[in-house]
N, C-alpha and C positions, 0 to 999 in steps of 0.2 A: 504493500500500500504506500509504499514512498515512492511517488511519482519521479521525485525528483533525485532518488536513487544517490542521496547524498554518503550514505555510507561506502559507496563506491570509492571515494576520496581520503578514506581513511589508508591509513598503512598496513599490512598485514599483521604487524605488532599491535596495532589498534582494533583490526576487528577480534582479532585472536581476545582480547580486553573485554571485550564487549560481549562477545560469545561466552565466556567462563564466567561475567560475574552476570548473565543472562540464567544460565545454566543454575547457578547457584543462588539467584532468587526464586528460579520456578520450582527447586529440591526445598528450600530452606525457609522460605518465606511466605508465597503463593498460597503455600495448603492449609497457613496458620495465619494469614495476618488479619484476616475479617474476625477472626476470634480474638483477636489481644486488642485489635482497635473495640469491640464490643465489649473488650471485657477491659481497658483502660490501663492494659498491661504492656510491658516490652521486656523481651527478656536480653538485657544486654549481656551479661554474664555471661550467655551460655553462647550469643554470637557473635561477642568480640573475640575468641579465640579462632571462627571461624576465617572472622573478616581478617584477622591478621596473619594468619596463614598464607592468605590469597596475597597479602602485599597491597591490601585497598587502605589501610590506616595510614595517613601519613604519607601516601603513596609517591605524591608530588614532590614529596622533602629526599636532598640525600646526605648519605651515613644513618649513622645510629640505628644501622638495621631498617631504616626507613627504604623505599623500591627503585625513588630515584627517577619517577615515569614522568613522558613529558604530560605539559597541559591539556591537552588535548586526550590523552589515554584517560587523565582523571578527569577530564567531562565527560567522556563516554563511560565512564565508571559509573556515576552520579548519575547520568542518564537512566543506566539499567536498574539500578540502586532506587532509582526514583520512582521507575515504571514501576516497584514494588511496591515503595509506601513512601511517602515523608519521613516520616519518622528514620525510615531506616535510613537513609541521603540525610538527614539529621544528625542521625547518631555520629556519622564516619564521618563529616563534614564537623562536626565540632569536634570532634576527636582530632582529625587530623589541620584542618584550616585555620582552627581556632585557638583550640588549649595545646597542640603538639609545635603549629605554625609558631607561636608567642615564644615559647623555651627555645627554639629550633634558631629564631631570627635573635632576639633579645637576649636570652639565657647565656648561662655562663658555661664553659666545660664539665664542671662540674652539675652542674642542673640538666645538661645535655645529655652525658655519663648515667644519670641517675633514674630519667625520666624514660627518655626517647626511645632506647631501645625496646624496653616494658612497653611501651604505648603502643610501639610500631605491631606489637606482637600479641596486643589482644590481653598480655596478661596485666596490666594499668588502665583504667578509663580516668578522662581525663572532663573537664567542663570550663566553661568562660564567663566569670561575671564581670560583665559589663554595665546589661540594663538595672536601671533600677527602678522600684513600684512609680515614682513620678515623675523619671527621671528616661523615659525611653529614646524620642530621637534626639536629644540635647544633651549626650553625656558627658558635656564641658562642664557642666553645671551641676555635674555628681555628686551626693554628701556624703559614701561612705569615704572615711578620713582614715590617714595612718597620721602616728604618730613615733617621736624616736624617745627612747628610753633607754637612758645608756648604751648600750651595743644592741640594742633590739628595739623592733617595731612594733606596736600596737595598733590594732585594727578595731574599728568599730562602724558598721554600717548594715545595708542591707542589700540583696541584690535578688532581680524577678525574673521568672520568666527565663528558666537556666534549664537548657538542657542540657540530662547526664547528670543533674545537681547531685541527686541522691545517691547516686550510685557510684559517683566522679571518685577515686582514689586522691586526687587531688584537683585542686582547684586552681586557675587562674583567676586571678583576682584583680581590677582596676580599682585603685584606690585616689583620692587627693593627698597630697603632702606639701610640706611646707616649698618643697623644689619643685612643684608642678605634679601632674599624673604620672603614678609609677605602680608598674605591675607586680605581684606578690605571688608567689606559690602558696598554698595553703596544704596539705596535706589534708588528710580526712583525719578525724578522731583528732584533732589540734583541740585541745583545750577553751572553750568558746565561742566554737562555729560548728553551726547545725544546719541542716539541709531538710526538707519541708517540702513534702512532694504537694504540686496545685491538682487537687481532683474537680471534678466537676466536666468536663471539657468536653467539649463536642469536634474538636478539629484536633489532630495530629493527636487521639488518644494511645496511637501505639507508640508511645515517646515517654521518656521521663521529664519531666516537666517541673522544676522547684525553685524554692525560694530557700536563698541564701543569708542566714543569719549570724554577722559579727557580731563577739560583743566581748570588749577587751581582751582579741583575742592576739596573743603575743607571739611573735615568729622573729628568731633570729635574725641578725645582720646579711646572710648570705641566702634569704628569701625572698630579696626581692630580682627584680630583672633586670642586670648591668646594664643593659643594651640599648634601654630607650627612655627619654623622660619627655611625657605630653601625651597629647588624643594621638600623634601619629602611631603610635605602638599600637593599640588596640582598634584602631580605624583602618593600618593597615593588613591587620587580620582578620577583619570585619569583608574587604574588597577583596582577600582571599576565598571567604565563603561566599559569598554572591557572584564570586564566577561559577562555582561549582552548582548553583542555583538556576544560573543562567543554564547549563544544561540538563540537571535536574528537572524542571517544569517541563524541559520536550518529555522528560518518560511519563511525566505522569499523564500529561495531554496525550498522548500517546496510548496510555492504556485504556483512558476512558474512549479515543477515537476505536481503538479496536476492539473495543466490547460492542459499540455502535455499530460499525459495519456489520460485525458476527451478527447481532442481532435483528439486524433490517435485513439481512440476508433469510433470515426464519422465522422471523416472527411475520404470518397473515393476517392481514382485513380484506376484505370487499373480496377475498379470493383472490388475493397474489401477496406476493411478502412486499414488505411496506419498504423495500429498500427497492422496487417496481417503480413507485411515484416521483415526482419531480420534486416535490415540495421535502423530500426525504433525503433524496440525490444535490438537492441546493446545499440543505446541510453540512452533507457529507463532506462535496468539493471545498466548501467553505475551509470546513474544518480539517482539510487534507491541505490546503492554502497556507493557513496558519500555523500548521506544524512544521510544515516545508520553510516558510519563511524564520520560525525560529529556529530550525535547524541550521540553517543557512549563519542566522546572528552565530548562536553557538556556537562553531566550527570558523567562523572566521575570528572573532575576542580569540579560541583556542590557538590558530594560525598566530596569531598577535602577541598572543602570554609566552608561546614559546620563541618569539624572533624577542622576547623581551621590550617589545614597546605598549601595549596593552597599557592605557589609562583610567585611573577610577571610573573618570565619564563614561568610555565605555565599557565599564560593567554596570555604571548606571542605567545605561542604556540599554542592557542584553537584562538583567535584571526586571526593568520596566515592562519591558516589551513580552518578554518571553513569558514573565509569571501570570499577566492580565491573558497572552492569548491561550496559554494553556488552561487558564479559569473560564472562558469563554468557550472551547472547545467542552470542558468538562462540564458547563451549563447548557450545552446543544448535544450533545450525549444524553444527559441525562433526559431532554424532552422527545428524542428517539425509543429509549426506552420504556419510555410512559412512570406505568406505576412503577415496574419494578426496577427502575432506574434509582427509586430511593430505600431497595433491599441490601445487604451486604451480601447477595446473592453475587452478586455483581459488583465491580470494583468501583464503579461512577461517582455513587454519592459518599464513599468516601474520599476519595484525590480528591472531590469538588470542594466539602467540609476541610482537607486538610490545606489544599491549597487557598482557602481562605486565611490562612495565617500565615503562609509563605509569603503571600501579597505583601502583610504587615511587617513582617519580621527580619532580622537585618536591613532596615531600612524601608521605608516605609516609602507606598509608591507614591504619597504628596513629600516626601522627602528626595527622592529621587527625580522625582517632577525639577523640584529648587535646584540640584545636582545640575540636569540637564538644562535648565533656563539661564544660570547663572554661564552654563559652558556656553549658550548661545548670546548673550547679552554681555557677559564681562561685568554683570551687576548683582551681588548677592540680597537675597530677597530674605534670609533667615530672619533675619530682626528686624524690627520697624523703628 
């Protein structure tokens, strides 16, 4: 169904990518994932030693046991990843983009030594607080504070909407300090930082999902991240994950387009199967249009990330673009398959539900809107 037969242009090291971790969502994922999204569960534990096997954590990074693949192999990664669930493009995305990217880029040898290799390998989960309850696309404005005391820091704040929170071995942590934003390691079980899983959820349920609670909580001199002091540290780990997003949204638009066709192909009315009609066939091409075009975004940002000129704008832009058509695609799915479009019989209405928070998440598409205005105008719109 890819008219435009874009995978043709990949490398044989890229499809061979795309086929194994294809292979290993339809084994691992596919037969269970309507049941953990219904039942508000993800079992990371048992499938980060999977993923890191395969060489998908961290994939993009090299040493520290990390696989070293170009950008492009780990969009096609995310893609397949995606086509399964959010959550799971979630998980390996803040695993590797976020909390492994920050020790990787920032960290110290020793932090690198200690962390990286474990992460690369499944047997350390990692998480990134950044957002916080008030504090989401403004995190210049952050209140959780470090402070120094004697030869050690003191943390106190709180952080939302963290995935990985509860389950993270350790944490990534953005803090304010008196020298500007500076990132921290937190370990798990540290002495006054708890994790607080958000239930309730109706989008990206197969996710671990929490809230991050500091409170006097004390880390050594050599916890925090030599590497970087300011918003660029975690903002440029932030444009790490949203490239991976940028091809993530083709899988999941993708799977809801081919539940669609499978469906219009067999489901009848009036005496012929409704993928017969025109009004069903408009659809369809639409929605084979819009994959194709964001395949097309995807695959060239990947072209880009790896000749090394790739700019935040355009991953604002592949972000933007790609996340709205894949939500569109998965709302013209869903009206194809009628009722049972909002069964978990069917994978539709949830990529629809989860990809309603991908829209919001790492950046926000009226944030990325500003991203892109300001790249056309040279006039930033954030504050009045």
């Amino acid at each position: 169904m890819d008219v435009l037969r874009l995978d043709n242009r990949l490398t044989d090291e890229e499809r061979m990518i795309r086929d194994t971790v294809r292979a290993v969502v339809a084994e691992k994922v596919l037969p269970h994932v309507a049941d953990w999204f219904e039942a508000g569960t993800f079992p990371a534990r048992e499938l980060a030693p999977e993923l890191g096997k395969l060489g998908l954590l961290g994939m993009h990074l090299k040493g520290y046991g990390c696989a070293g693949m170009s950008a492009v192999a780990y969009g096609v990664a995310c893609r397949e990843l995606e086509a399964g669930d959010s959550g799971l493009r979630s998980f390996v995305s803040v695993q590797g983009s976020l909390a492994m990217a920050a020790i990787h880029k920032y960290g110290s040898q020793e932090q690198k030594q200690q962390w990286l290799p474990k992460m690369a390998a499944g047997e350390a989960i990692g998480c990134f607080g950044l957002t916080e309850p008030d504090r989401g696309s403004d995190p210049g404005d952050m209140r959780t504070h470090a402070r120094r005391d004697g030869a050690d820091w003191v943390l106190n704040g709180t952080k939302m909407w963290i995935t990985n929170g509860s389950v993270a071995d350790v944490a990534v942590v953005w803090a304010r300090t008196d020298e500007g934003i500076r990132g921290f390691l937190v370990p798990a079980g540290t002495p006054g930082f708890t994790a607080r899983d958000i239930h309730r959820k109706l989008s990206l349920r197969a996710s671990v999902t929490s809230e991050l609670v500091l409170e006097d909580v004390r880390l050594p001199a050599d916890a925090v991240l030599p590497g970087v002091t300011g918003l660029k540290g975690p903002l440029s780990c932030l444009s790490e994950a949203r490239y991976g997003i940028v091809w993530g949204a083709v899988g999941a638009g993708r799977a809801c387009y081919e539940a669609a066709v499978a469906y219009a192909k067999t489901r009848e009315q009036f005496g012929r199967p409704i993928g017969a009609f025109q009004l069903t066939q408009e659809k369809l091409a639409w929605m084979e249009i819009a994959l194709g075009q964001a395949g097309l975004t995807a695959l060239h940002l990947g072209r880009l990330k790896d000749e090394g000129s790739l700019t935040p704008q355009q991953v604002s832009f592949g972000k933007m673009a790609n996340v709205r058509a894949a939500l569109d695609v998965a709302r013209q799915a869903r009206t194809i398959l009628g009722a049972n479009g909002i069964t978990l019989e069917y994978p539709v209405i949830r990529h629809m539900n989860n990809l309603e928070s991908v829209l919001t998440y790492e950046g926000t598409q009226e944030v990325h809107t500003l991203v892109l205005g300001q790249a056309i105008t040279g006039i930033s719109a954030y504050r009045g």
